[in-house]
N, C-alpha and C positions, 0 to 999 in steps of 0.2 A: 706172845713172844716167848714166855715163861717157858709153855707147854711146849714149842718147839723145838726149845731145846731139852727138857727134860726128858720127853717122851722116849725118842731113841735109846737114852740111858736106860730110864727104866724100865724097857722091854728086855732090853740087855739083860740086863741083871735084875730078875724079878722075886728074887729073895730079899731085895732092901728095899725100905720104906721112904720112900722120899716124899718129903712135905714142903710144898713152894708157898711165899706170900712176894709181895711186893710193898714194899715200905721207902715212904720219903724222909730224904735227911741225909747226912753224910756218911758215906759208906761206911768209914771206916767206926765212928759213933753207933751206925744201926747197926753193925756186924757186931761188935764190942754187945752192943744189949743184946743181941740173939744167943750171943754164947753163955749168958748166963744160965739158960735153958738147955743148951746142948751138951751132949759127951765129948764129941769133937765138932773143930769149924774149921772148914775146907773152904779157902779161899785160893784164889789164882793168881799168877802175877807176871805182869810182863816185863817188869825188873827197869826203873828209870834210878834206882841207886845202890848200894854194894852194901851188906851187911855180914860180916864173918866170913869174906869170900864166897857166901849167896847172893846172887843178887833180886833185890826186893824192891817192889813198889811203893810208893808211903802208904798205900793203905793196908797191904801187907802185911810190915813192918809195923804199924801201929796197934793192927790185931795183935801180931806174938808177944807185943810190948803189952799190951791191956789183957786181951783177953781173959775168960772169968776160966774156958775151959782149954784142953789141950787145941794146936792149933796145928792144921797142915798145909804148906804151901803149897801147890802144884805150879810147875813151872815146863810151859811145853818146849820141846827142842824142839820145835820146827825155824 
């Protein structure tokens, strides 16, 4: 499933490295430990509560709260 969605991206854009795993546990906990390892962490959100007038998801909002590295939300307007 990983690969599914990865793959389109990165054909897209074949100057960045993207490295996928799958890990069990609470997202917002295993995102928190991934970032200690990353430059940045790209997470998504479909926004179930309001934080600074973004609106965020708690797992979101728990990364930009924890997080070890800089964090970026993506939030799609569709």
């Amino acid at each position: 499933m990983v690969d599914d969605l990865v793959g389109p991206v990165a054909a897209r854009f074949p100057s960045v490295a993207f490295r996928t795993r799958s890990v069990e546990g609470h997202p917002g906990e295993v995102l928190v430990e991934a970032s200690r390892h990353a430059e940045l962490l790209v997470v998504g959100s479909r926004g179930h509560g309001v934080l600074s007038g973004v609106v965020l998801g708690s797992v979101s909002q728990h990364c930009t709260v924890h997080a070890a590295s800089p964090v970026l939300v993506h939030r799609s307007l569709r």
